[in-house]
PDB file of N, CA, C, O and CB in Angstrom:
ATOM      1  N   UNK A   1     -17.164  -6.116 -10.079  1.00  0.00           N
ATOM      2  CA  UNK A   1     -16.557  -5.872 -11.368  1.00  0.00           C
ATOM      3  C   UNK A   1     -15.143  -6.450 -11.417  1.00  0.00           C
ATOM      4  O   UNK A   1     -14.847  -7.157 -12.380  1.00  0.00           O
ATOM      5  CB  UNK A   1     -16.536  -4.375 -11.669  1.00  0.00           C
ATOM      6  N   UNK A   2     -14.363  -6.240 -10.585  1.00  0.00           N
ATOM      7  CA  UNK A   2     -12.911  -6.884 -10.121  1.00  0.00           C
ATOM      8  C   UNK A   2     -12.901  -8.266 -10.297  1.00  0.00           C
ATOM      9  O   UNK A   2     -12.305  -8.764 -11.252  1.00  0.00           O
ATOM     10  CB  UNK A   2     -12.530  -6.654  -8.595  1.00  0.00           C
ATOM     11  N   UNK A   3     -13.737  -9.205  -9.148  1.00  0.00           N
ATOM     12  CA  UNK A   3     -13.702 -10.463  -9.928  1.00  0.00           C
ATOM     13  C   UNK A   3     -14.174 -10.698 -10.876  1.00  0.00           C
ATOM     14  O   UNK A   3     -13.518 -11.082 -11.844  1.00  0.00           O
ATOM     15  CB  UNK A   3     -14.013 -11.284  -9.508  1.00  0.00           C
ATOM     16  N   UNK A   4     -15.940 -10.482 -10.902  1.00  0.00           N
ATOM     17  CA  UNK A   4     -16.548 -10.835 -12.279  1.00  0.00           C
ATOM     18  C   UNK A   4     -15.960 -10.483 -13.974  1.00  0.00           C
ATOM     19  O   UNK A   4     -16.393 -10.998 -15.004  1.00  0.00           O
ATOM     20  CB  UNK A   4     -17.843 -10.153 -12.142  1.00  0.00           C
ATOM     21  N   UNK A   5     -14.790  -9.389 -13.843  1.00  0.00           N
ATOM     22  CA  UNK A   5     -14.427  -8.984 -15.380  1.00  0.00           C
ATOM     23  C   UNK A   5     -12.532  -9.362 -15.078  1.00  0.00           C
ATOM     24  O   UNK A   5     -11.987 -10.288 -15.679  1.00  0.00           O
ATOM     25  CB  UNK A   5     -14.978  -6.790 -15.889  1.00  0.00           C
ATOM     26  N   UNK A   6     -11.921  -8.643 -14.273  1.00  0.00           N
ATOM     27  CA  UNK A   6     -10.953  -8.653 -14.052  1.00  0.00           C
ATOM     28  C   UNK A   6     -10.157  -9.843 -14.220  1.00  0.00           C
ATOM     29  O   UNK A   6      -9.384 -10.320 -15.051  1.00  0.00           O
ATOM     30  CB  UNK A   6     -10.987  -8.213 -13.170  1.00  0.00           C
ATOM     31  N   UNK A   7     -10.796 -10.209 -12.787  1.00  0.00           N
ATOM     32  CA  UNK A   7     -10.515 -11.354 -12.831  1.00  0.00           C
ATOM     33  C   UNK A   7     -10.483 -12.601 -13.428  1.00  0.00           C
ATOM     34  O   UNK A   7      -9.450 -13.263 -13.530  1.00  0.00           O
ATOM     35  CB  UNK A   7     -10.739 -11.427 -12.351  1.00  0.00           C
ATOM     36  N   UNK A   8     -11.643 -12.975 -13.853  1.00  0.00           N
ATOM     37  CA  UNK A   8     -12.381 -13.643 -15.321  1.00  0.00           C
ATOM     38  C   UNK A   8     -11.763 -14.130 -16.566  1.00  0.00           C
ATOM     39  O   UNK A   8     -11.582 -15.228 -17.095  1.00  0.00           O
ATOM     40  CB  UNK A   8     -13.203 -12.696 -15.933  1.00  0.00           C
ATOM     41  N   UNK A   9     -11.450 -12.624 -16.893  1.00  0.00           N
ATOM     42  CA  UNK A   9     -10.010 -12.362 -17.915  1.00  0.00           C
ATOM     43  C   UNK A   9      -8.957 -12.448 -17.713  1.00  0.00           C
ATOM     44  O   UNK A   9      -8.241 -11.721 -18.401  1.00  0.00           O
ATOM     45  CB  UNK A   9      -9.741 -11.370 -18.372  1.00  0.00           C
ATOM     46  N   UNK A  10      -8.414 -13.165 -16.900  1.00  0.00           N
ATOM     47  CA  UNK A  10      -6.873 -13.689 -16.290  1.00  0.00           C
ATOM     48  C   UNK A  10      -6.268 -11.958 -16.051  1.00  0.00           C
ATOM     49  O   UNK A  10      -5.116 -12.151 -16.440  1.00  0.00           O
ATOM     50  CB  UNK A  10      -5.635 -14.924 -17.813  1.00  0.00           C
ATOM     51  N   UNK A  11      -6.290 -11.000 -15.813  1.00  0.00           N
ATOM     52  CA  UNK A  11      -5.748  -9.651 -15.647  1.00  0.00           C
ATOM     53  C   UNK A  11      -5.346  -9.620 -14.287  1.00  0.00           C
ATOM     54  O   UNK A  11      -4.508  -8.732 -14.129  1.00  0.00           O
ATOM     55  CB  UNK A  11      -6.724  -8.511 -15.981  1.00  0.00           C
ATOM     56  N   UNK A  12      -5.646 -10.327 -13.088  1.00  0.00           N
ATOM     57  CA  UNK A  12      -5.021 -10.134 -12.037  1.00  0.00           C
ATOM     58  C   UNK A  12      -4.856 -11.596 -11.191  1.00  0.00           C
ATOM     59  O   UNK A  12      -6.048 -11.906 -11.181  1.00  0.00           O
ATOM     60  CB  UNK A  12      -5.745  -9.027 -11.346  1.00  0.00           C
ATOM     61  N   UNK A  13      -4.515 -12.147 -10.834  1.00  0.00           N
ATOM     62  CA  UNK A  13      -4.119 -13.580 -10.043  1.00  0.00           C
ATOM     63  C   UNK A  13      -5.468 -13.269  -9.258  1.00  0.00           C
ATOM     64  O   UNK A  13      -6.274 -12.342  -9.330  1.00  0.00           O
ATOM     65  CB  UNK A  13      -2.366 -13.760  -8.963  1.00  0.00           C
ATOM     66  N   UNK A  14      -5.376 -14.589  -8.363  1.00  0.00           N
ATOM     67  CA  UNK A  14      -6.729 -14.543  -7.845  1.00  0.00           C
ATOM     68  C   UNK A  14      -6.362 -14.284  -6.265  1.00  0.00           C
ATOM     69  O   UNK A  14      -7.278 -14.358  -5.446  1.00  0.00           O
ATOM     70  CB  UNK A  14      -7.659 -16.013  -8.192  1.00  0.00           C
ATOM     71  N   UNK A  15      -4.977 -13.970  -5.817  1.00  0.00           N
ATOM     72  CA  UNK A  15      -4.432 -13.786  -4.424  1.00  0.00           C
ATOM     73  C   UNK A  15      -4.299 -12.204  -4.566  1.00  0.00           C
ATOM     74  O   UNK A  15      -4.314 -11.354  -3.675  1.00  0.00           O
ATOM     75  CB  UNK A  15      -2.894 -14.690  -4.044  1.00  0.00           C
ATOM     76  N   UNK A  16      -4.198 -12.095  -5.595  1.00  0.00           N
ATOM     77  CA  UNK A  16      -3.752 -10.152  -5.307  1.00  0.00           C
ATOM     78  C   UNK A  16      -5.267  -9.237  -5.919  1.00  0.00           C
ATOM     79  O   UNK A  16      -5.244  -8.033  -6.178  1.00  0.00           O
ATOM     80  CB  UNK A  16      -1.834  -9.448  -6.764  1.00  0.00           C
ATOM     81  N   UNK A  17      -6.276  -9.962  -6.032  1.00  0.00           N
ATOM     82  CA  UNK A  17      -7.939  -9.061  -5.804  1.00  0.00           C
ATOM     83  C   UNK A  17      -7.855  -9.028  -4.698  1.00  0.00           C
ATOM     84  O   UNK A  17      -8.549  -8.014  -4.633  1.00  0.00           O
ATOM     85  CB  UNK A  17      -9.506  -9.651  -6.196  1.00  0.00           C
ATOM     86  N   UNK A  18      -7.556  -9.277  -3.395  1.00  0.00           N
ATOM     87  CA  UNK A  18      -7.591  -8.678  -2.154  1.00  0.00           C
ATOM     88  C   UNK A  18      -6.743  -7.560  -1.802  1.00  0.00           C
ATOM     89  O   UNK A  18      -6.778  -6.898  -0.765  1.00  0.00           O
ATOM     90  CB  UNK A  18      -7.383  -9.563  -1.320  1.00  0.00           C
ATOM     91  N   UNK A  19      -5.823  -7.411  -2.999  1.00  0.00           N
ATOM     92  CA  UNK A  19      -4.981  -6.236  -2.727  1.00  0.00           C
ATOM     93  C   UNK A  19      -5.871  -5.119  -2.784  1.00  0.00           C
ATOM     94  O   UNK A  19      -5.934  -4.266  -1.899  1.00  0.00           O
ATOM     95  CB  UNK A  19      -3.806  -6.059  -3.698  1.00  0.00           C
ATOM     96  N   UNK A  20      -6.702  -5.126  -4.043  1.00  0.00           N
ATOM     97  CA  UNK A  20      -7.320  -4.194  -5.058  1.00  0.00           C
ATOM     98  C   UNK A  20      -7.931  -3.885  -3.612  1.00  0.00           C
ATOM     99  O   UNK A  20      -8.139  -4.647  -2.668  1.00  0.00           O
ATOM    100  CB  UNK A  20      -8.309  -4.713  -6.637  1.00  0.00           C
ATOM    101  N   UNK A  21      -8.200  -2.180  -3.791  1.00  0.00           N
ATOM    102  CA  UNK A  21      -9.672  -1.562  -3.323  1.00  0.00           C
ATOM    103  C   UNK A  21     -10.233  -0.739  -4.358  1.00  0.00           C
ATOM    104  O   UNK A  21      -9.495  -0.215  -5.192  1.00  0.00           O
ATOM    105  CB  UNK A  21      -9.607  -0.614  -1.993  1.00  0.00           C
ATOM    106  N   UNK A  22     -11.483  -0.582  -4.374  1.00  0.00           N
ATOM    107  CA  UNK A  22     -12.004   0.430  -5.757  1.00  0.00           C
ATOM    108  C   UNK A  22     -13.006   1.280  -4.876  1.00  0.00           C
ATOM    109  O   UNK A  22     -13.503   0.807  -3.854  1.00  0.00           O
ATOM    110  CB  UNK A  22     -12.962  -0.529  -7.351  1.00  0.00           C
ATOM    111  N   UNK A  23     -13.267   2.514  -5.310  1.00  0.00           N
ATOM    112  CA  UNK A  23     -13.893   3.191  -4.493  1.00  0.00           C
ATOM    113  C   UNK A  23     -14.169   4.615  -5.684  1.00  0.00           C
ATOM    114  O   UNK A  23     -13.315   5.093  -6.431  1.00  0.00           O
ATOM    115  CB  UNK A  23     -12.952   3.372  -2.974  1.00  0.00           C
ATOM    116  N   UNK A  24     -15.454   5.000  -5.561  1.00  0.00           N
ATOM    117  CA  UNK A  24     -15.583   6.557  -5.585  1.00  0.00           C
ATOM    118  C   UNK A  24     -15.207   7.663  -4.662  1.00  0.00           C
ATOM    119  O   UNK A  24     -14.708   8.699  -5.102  1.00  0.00           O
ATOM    120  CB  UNK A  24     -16.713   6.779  -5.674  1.00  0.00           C
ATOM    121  N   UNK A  25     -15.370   7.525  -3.739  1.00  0.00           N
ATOM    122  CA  UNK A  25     -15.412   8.304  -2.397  1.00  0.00           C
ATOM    123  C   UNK A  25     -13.870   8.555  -2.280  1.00  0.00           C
ATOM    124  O   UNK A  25     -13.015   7.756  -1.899  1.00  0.00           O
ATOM    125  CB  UNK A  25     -16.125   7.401  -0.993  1.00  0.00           C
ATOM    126  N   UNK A  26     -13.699   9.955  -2.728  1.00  0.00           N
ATOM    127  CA  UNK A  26     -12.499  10.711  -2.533  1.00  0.00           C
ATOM    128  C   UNK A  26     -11.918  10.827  -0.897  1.00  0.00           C
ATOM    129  O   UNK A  26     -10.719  10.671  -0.668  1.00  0.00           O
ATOM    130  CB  UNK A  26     -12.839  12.155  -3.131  1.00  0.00           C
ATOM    131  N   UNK A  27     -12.908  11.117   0.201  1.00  0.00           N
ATOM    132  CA  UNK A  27     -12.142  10.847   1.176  1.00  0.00           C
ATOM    133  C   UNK A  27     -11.553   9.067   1.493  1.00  0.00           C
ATOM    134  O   UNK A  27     -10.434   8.774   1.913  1.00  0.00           O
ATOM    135  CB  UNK A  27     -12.984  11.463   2.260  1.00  0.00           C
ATOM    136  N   UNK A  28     -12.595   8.153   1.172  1.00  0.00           N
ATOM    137  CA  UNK A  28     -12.109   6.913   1.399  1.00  0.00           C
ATOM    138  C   UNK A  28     -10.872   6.222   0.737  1.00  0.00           C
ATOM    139  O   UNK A  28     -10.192   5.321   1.228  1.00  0.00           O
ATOM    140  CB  UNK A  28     -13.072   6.231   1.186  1.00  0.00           C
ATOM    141  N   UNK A  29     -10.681   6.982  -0.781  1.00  0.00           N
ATOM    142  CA  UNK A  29      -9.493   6.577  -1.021  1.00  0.00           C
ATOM    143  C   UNK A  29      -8.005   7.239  -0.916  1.00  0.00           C
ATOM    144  O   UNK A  29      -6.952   6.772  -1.349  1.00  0.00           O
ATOM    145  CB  UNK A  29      -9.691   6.271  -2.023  1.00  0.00           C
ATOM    146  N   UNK A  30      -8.254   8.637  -0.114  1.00  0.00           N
ATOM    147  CA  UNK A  30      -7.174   9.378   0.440  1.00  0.00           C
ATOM    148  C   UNK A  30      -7.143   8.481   2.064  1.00  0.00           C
ATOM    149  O   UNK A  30      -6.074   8.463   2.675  1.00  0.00           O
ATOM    150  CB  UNK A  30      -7.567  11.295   0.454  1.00  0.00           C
ATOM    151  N   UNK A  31      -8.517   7.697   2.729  1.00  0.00           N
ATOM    152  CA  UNK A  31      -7.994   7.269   3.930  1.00  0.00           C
ATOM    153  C   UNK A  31      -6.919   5.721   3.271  1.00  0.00           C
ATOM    154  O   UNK A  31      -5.890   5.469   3.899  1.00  0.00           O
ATOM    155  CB  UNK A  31      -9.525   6.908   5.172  1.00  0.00           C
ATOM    156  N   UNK A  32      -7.141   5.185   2.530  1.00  0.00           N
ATOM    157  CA  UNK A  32      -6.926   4.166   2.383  1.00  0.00           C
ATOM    158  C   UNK A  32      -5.388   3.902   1.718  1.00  0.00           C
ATOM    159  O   UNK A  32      -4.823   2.810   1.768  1.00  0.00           O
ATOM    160  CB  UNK A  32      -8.008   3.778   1.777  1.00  0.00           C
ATOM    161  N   UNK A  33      -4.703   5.370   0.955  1.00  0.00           N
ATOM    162  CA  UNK A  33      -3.756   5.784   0.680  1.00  0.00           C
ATOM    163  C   UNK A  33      -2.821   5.782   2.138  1.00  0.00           C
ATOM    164  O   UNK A  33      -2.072   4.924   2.605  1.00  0.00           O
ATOM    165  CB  UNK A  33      -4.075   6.975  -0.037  1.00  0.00           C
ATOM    166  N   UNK A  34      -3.196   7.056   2.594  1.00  0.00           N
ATOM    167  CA  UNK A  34      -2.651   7.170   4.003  1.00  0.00           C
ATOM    168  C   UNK A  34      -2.233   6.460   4.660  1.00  0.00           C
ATOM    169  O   UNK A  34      -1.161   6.537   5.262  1.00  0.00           O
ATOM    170  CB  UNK A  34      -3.195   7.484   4.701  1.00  0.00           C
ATOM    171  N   UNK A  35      -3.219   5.398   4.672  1.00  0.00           N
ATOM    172  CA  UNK A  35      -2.918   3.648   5.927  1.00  0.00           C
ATOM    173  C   UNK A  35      -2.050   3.381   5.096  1.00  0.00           C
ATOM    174  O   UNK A  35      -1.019   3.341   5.767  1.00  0.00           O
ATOM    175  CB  UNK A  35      -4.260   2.018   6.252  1.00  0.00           C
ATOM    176  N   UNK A  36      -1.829   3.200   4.209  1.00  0.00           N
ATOM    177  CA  UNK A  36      -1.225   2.146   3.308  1.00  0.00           C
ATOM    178  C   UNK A  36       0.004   2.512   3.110  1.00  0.00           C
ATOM    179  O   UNK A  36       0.738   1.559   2.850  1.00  0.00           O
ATOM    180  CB  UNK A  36      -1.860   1.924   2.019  1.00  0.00           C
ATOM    181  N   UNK A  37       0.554   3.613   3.134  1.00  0.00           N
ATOM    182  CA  UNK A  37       1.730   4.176   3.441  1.00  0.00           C
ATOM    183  C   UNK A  37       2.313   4.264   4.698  1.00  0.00           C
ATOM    184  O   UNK A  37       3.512   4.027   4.848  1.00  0.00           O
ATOM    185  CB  UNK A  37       1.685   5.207   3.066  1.00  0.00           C
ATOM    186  N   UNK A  38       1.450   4.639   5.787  1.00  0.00           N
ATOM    187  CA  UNK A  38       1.711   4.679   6.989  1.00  0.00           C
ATOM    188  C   UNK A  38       1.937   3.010   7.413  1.00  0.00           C
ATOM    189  O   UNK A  38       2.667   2.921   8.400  1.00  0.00           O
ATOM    190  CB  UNK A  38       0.559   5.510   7.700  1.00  0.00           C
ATOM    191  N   UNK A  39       1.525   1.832   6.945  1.00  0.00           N
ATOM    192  CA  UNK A  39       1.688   0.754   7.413  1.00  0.00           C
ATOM    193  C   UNK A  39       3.236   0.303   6.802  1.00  0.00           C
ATOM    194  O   UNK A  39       4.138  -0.152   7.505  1.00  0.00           O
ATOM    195  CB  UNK A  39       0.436  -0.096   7.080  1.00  0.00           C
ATOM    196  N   UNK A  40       3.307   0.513   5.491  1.00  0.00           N
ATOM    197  CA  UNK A  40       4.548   0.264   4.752  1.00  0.00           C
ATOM    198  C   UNK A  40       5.579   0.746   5.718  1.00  0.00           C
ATOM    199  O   UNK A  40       6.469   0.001   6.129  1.00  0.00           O
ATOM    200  CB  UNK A  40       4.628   1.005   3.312  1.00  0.00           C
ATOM    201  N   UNK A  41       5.421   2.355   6.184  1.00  0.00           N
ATOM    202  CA  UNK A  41       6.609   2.497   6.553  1.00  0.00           C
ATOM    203  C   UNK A  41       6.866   1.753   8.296  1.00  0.00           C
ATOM    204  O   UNK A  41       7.954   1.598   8.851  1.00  0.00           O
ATOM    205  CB  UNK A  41       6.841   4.130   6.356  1.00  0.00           C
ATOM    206  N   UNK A  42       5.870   1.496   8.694  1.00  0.00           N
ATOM    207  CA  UNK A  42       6.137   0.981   9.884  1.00  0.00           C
ATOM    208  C   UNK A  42       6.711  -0.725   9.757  1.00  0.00           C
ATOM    209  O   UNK A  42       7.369  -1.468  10.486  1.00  0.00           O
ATOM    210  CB  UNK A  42       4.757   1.192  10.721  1.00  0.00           C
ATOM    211  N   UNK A  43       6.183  -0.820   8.677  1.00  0.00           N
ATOM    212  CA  UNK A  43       6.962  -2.360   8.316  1.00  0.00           C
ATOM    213  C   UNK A  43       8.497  -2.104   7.790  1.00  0.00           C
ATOM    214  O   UNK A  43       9.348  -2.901   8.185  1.00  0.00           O
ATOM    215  CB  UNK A  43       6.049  -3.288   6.901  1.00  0.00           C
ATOM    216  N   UNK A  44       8.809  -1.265   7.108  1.00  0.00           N
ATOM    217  CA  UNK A  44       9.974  -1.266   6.699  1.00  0.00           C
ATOM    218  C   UNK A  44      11.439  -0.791   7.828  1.00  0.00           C
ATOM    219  O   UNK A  44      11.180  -0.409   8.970  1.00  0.00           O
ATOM    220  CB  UNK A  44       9.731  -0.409   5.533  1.00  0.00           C
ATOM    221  N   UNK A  45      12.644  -0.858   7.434  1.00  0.00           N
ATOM    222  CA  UNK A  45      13.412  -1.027   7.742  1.00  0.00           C
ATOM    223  C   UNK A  45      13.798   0.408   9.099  1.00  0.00           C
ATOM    224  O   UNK A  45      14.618   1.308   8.919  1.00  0.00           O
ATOM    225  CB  UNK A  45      14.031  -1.361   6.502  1.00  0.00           C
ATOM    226  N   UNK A  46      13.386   0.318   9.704  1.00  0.00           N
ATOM    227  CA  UNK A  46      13.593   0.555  11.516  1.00  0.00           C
ATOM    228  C   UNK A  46      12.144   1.288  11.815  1.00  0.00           C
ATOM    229  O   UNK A  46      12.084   2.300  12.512  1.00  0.00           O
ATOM    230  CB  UNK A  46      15.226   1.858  12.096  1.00  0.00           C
ATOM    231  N   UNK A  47      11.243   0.812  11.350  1.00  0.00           N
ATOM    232  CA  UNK A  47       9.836   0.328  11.815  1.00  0.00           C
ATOM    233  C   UNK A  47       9.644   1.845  11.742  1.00  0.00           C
ATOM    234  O   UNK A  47       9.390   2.331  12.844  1.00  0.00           O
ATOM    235  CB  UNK A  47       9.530  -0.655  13.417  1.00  0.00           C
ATOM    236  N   UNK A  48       9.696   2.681  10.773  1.00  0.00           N
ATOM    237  CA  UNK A  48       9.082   3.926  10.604  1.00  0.00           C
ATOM    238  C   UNK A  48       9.768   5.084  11.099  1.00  0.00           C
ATOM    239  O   UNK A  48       9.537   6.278  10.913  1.00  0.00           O
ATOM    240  CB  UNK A  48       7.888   3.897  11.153  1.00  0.00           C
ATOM    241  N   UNK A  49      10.841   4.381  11.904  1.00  0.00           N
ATOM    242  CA  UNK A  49      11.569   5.820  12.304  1.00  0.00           C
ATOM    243  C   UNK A  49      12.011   6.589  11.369  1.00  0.00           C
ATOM    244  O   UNK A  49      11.711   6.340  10.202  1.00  0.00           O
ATOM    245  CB  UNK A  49      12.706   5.723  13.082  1.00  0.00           C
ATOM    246  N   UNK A  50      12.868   7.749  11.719  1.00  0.00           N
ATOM    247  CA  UNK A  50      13.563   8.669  10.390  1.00  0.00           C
ATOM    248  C   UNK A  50      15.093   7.630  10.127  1.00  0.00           C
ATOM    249  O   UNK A  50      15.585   7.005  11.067  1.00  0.00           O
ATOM    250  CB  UNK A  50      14.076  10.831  11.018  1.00  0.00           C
ATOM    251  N   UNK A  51      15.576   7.603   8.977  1.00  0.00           N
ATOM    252  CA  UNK A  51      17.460   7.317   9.323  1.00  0.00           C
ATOM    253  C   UNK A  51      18.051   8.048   9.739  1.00  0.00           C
ATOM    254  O   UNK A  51      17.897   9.249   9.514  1.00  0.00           O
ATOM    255  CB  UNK A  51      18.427   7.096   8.393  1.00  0.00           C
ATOM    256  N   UNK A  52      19.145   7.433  10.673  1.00  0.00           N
ATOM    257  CA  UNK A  52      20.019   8.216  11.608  1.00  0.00           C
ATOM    258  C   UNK A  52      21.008   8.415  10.848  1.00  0.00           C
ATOM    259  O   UNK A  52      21.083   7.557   9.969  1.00  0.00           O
ATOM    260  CB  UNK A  52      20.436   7.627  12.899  1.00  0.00           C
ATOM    261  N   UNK A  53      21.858   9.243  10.813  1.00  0.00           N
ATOM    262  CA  UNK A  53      22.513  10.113  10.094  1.00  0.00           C
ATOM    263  C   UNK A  53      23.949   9.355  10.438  1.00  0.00           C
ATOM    264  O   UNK A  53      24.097   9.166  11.646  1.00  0.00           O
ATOM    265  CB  UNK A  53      22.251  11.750  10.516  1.00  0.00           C
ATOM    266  N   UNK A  54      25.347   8.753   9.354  1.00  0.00           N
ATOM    267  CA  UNK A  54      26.463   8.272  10.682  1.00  0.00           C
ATOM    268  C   UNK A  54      26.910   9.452  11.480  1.00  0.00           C
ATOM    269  O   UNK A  54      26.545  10.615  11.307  1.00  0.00           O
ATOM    270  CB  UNK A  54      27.993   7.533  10.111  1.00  0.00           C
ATOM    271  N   UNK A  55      27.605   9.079  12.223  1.00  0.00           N
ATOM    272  CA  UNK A  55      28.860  10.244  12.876  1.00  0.00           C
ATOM    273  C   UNK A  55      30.026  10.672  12.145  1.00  0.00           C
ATOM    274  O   UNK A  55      30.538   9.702  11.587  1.00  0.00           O
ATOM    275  CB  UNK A  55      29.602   9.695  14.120  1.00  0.00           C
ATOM    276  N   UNK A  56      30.638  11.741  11.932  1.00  0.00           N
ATOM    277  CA  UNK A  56      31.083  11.279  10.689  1.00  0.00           C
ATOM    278  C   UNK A  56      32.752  12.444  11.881  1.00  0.00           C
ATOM    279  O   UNK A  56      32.681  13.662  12.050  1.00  0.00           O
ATOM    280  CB  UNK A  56      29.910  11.904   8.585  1.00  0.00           C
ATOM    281  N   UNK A  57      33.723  11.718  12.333  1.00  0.00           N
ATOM    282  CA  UNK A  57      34.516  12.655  12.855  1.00  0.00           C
ATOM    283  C   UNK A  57      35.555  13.066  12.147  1.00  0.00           C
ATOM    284  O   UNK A  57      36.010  12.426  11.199  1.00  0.00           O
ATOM    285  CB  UNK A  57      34.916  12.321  13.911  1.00  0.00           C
ATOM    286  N   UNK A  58      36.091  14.375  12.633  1.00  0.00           N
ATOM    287  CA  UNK A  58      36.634  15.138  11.848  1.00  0.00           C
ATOM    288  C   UNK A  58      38.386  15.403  11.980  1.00  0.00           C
ATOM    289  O   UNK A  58      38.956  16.167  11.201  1.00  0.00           O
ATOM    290  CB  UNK A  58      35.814  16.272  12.028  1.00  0.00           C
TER     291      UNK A  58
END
């Protein structure tokens, strides 16, 4: 449906339908949430750790 309509109809580039996932399955799209956050933050800026707080003296 994604390519055949979506796509078709100029509505999404043809590099970012691989972004798309479509799914019924409530656990599959809470797993697919999860990764997808969990990967972001390991990509982002100090690879998922928490921020360190400065020192701040007094």
């Amino acid at each position: 449906w994604v390519r055949d309509v979506v796509l078709a109809d100029g509505k999404v580039s043809p590099k970012d339908v691989d972004l798309l996932h479509v799914t019924d399955d409530l656990d599959e799209a809470v797993s697919i949430m999860v990764g997808a956050r969990k990967e972001r933050a390991e990509s982002g800026p100090g690879g998922g750790e928490p921020p360190v707080e400065p020192h701040r003296s007094e």
